[in-house]
C-alpha positions in Angstrom: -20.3 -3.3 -10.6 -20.6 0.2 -9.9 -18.3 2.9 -11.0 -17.7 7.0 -10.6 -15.3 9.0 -13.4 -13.1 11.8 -11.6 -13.2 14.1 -15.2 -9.5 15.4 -15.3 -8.1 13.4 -12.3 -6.7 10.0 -11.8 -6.8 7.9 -9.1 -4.2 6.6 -6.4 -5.6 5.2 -3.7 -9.4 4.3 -1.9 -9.8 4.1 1.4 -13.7 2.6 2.4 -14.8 4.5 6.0 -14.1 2.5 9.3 -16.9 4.3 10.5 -20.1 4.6 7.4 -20.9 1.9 5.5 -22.0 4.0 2.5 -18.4 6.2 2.2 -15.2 6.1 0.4 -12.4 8.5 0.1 -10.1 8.6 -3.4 -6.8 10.3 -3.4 -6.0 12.0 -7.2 -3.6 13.5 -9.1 -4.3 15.2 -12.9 -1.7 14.9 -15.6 -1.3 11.3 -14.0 0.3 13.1 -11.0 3.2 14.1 -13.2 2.3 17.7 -12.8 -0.5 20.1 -11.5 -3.4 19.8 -8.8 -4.6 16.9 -6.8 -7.8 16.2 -5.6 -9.6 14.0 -2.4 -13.1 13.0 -3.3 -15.7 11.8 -0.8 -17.8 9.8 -2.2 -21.6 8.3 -1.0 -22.7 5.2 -1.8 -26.8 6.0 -2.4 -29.8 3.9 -1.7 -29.6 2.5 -5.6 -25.8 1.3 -5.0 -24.5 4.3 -7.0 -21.5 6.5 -6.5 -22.2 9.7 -5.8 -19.9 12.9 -5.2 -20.5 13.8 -1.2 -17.3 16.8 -0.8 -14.5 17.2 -2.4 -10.7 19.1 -2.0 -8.7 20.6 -4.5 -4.4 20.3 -3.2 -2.0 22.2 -5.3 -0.1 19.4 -5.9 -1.3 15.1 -6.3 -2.4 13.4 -4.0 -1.1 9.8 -3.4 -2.5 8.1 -0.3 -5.1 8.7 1.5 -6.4 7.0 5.7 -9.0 8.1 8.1 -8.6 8.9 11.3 -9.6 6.1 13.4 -10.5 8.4 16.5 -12.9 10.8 14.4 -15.8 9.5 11.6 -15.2 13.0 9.2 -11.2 13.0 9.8 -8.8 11.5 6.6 -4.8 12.7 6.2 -3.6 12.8 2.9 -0.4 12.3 1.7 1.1 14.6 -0.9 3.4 15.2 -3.9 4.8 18.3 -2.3 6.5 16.5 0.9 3.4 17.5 3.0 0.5 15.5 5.1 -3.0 17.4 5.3 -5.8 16.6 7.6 -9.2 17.6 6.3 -12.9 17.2 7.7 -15.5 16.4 5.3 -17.8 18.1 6.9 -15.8 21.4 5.9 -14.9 23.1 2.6 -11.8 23.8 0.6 -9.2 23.8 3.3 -7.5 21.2 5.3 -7.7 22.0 9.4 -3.5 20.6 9.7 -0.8 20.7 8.0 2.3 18.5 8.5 5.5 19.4 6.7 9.1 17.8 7.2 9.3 15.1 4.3 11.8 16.9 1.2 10.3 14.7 -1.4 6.9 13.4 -2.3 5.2 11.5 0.7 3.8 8.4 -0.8 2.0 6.9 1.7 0.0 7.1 4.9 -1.3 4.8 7.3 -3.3 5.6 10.5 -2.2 3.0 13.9 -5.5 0.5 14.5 -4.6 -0.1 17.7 -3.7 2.9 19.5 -5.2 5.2 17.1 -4.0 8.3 18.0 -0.6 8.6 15.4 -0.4 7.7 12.0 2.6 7.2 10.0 4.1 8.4 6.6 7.0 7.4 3.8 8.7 9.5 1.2 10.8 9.4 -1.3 13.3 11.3 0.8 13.6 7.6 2.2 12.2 8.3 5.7 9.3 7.1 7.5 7.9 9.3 10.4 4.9 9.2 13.0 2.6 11.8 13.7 -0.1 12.8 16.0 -3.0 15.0 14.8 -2.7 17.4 17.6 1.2 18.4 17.4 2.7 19.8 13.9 6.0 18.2 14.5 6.4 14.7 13.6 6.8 12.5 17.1 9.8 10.3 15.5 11.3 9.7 12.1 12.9 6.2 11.2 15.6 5.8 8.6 16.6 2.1 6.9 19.4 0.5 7.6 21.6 1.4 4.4 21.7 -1.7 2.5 23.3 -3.0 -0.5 21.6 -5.4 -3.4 24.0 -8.1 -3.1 21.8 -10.0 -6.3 21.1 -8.6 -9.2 18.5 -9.6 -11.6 17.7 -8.4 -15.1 15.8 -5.4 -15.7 12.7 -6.0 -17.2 10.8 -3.4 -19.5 8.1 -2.0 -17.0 7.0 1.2 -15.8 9.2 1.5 -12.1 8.2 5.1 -11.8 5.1 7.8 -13.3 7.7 10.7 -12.4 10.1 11.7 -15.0 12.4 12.8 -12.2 12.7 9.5 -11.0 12.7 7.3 -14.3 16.5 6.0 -13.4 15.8 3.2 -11.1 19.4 3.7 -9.6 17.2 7.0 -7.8 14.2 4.6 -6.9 16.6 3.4 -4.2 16.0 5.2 -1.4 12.3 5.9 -2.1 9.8 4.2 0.8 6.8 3.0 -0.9 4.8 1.9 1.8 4.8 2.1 5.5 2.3 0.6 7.7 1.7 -0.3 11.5 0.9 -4.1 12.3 -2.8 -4.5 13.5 -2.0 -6.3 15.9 1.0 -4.6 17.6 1.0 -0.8 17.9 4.7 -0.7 18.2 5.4 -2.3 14.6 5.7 -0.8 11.9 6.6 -2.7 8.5 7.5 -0.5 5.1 9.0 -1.9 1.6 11.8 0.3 -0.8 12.6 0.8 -3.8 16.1 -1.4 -2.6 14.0 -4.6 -3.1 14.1 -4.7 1.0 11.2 -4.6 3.3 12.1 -3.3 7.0 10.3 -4.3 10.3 10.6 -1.4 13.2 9.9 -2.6 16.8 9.3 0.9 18.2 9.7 -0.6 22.2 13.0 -0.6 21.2 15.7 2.4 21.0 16.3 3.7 17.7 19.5 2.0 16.7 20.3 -0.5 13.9 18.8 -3.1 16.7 15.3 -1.8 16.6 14.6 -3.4 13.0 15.0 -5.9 10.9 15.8 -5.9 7.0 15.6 -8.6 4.4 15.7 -8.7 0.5 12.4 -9.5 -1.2 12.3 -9.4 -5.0 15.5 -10.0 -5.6 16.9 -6.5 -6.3 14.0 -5.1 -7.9 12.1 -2.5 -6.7 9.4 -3.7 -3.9 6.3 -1.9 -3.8 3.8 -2.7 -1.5 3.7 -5.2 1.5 1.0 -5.9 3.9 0.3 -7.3 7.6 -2.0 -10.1 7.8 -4.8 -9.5 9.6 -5.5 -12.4 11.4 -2.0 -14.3 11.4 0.1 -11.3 13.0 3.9 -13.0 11.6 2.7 -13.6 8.2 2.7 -10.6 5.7 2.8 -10.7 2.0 4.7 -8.2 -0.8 4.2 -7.3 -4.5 7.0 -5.8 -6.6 8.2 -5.1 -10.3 8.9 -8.7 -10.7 5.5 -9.4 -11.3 5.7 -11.7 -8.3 3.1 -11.8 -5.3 5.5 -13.6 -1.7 3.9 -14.0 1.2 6.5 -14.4 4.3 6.2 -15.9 7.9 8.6 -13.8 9.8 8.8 -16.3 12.7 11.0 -18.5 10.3 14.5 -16.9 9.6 16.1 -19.4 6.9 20.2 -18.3 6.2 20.7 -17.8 1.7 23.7 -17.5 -0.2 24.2 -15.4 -3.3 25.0 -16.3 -6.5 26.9 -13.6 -7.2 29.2 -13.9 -4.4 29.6 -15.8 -1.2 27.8 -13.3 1.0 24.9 -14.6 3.1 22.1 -13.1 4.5 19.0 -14.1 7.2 16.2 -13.6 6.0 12.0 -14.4 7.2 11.2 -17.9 4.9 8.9 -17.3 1.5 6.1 -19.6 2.6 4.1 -18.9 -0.6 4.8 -17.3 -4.3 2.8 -16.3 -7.2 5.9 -15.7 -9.2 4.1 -14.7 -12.7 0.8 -12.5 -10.2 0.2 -10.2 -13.0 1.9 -9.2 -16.5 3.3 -6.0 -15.2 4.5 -5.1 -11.9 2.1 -5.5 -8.9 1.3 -2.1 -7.3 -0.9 -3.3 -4.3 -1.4 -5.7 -2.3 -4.0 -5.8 0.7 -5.1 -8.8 3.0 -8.6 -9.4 3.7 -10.4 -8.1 7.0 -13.0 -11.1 6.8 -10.6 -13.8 6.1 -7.1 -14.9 7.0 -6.4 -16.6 3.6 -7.5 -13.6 1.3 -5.5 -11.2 -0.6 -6.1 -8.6 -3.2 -3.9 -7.2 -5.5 -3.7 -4.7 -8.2 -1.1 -4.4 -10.9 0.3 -1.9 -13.7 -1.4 -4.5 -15.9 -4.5 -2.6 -15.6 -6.4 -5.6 -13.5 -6.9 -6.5 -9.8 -7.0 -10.3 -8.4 -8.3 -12.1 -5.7 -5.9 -14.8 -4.2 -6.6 -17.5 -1.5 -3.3 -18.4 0.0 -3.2 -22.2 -0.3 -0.2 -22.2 1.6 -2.6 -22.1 5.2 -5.7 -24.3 5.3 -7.2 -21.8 8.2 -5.9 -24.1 10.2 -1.7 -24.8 10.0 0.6 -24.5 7.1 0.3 -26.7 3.8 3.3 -26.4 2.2 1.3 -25.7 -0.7 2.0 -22.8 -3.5 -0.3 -20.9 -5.5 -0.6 -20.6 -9.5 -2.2 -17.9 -11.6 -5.4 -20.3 -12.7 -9.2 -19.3 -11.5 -10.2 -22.0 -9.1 -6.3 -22.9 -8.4 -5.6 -20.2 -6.1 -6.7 -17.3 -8.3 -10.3 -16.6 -7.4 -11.5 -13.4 -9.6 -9.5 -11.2 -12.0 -11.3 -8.0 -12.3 -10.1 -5.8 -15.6 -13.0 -3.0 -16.2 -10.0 -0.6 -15.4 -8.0 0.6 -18.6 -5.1 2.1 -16.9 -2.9 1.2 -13.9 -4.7 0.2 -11.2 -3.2 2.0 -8.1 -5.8 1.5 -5.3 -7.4 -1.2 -3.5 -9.7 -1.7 -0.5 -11.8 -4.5 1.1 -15.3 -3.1 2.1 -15.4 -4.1 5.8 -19.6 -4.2 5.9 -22.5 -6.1 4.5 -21.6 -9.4 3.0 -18.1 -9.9 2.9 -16.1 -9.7 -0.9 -17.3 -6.1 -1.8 -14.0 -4.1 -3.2 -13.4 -0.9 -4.3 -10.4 0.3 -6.6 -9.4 3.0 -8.6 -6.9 3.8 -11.6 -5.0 6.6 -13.3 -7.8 5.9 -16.1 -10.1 7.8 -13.6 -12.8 5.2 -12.6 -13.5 4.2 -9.2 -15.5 1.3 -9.6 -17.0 -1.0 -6.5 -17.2 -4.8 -7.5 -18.0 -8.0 -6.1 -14.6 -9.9 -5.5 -16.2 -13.5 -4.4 
């Protein structure tokens, strides 16, 4: 295990280099990104293993997201507490070379297309997602959620939903897009996950109506907080939440559920697999793996990160089998070096596959061997 301390900074999210196998980039925030500057490191991985500080930028405000441009090796966006999107190069100093401003509210996370690679995508708290292109200030299109309404409730349970004083009622969580992220397989979908418990699927070749995606609860009324695409099985992604609970969903198989609360019902993608107790606190990440199609890592307010194999797929066809939180039964590592929330997570995708890197508001980044 190796690690690097940001002194005075704490981490959000770590992005490894699609393009150098020795380079990671860590989006930060000090004060725990409640108030005050943010920072991007670039960070080299030396000869000896060792994390060592390559460039760095100081924002005026926290930094929570980070993705590199797929078109250009020195090129990252950031996305920031201030409602704005920077593009730096690391091969400068101090200053981004674009600026992209039309979120209100803090913009929470950023994601660049693998496919077509010239857009990337954010989500805000303002509760829209947009698409950009590096070479035009204005975004190219902004997608809103269908409004929706919890028809279940569950109980609240006593964990952190928010690090922002601002937004400590969960009723104002509501609207706020956690996530948003294009398939890697399709460049014209895009999935994101809300702070309504519902995860929305855009199809982009279709006109932006109420017909162009598709909505479905996914914890239950609790706030979901990070969702991921498969990168090998393109209908199966998989979600985290507050509910402690890891799902993984095939969105090829629509099953019809009833409330018990009312006599509503609702279509929704089938739960093919659920860790229901994942982690002791909510799960803050989760990301598939790039080497196998049975992989998953997740992080957690619990202040560790684990390393699932879905048992629900054989690598083959489905199993009809669930996962349980046991090493060897599913559960393949738990890492817990970290001794605050873990935030970020990232495969490496070169040398021997099961190198990960993650980083936490206790400001480690540490690089560890996950299998």
């Amino acid at each position: 295990m190796n690690g690097y301390h940001m002194e005075g900074f704490s981490g959000y999210s770590v992005k490894y280099s699609p393009f150098y196998d020795n380079k990671l980039a860590i989006a930060s925030g000090a004060n725990f990104g409640l108030v005050g500057n943010g920072k991007l490191y670039i960070l080299d991985i030396n000869n000896q293993g060792k994390l060592e500080e390559y460039n760095s930028f100081i924002t005026q405000d926290c930094l929570f997201d980070t993705a590199w441009n797929e078109l250009h090796e020195n090129q990252l966006v950031v996305a920031q507490g201030d409602g704005s999107l920077r593009l730096f190069d690391i091969t400068q100093k101090d200053y981004p070379i674009a600026v992209f401003k039309e979120h209100e509210r803090e913009v929470l996370s950023c994601n660049w297309n693998l496919v077509n690679k010239n857009t990337f995508i954010s989500s805000s708290w303002d509760g829209t997602v947009k698409i950009w292109s590096p070479l035009r200030p204005n975004s190219l299109s902004t997608l809103i959620p269908n409004p929706m309404k919890v028809i279940e409730y569950i109980d609240r349970v006593d964990i952190p939903l928010s690090h922002q004083n601002a937004h400590s009622d969960m009723t104002q969580n509501r609207n706020c897009i956690y996530q948003s992220i294009f398939s890697p397989h399709d460049p014209n979908l895009i999935l994101t996950c809300a702070g309504n418990s519902y995860i929305t699927l855009f199809d982009m070749r279709q006109a932006a109506t109420a017909n162009n995606q598709q909505n479905f609860l996914s914890h239950g009324g609790l706030e979901t907080l990070t969702c991921d695409f498969n990168k090998y099985r393109p209908n199966i992604i998989a979600s985290g939440g507050v509910d402690n609970a890891i799902r993984i969903w095939d969105l090829r198989m629509i099953e019809t559920t009833r409330g018990n609360l009312s006599a509503t019902t609702t279509t929704r993608p089938k739960c093919v697999n659920e860790v229901s107790k994942a982690h002791e606190l909510a799960v803050r990440k989760v990301v598939w793996s790039p080497h196998e199609s049975t992989l998953l890592l997740s992080a957690s307010y619990d202040m560790t990160c684990s390393v699932w194999r879905d048992l629900s797929f054989n690598g083959k066809v489905p199993t009809n089998r669930t996962n349980n939180t046991h090493i060897g039964k599913g559960c393949i590592t738990r890492f817990g070096a970290h001794t605050e929330f873990v935030f970020g997570i990232d495969w490496s995708l070169w040398g021997k596959p099961g190198y990960i890197a993650s980083t936490a508001w206790d400001g480690n980044a540490y690089i560890w061997k996950g299998y």
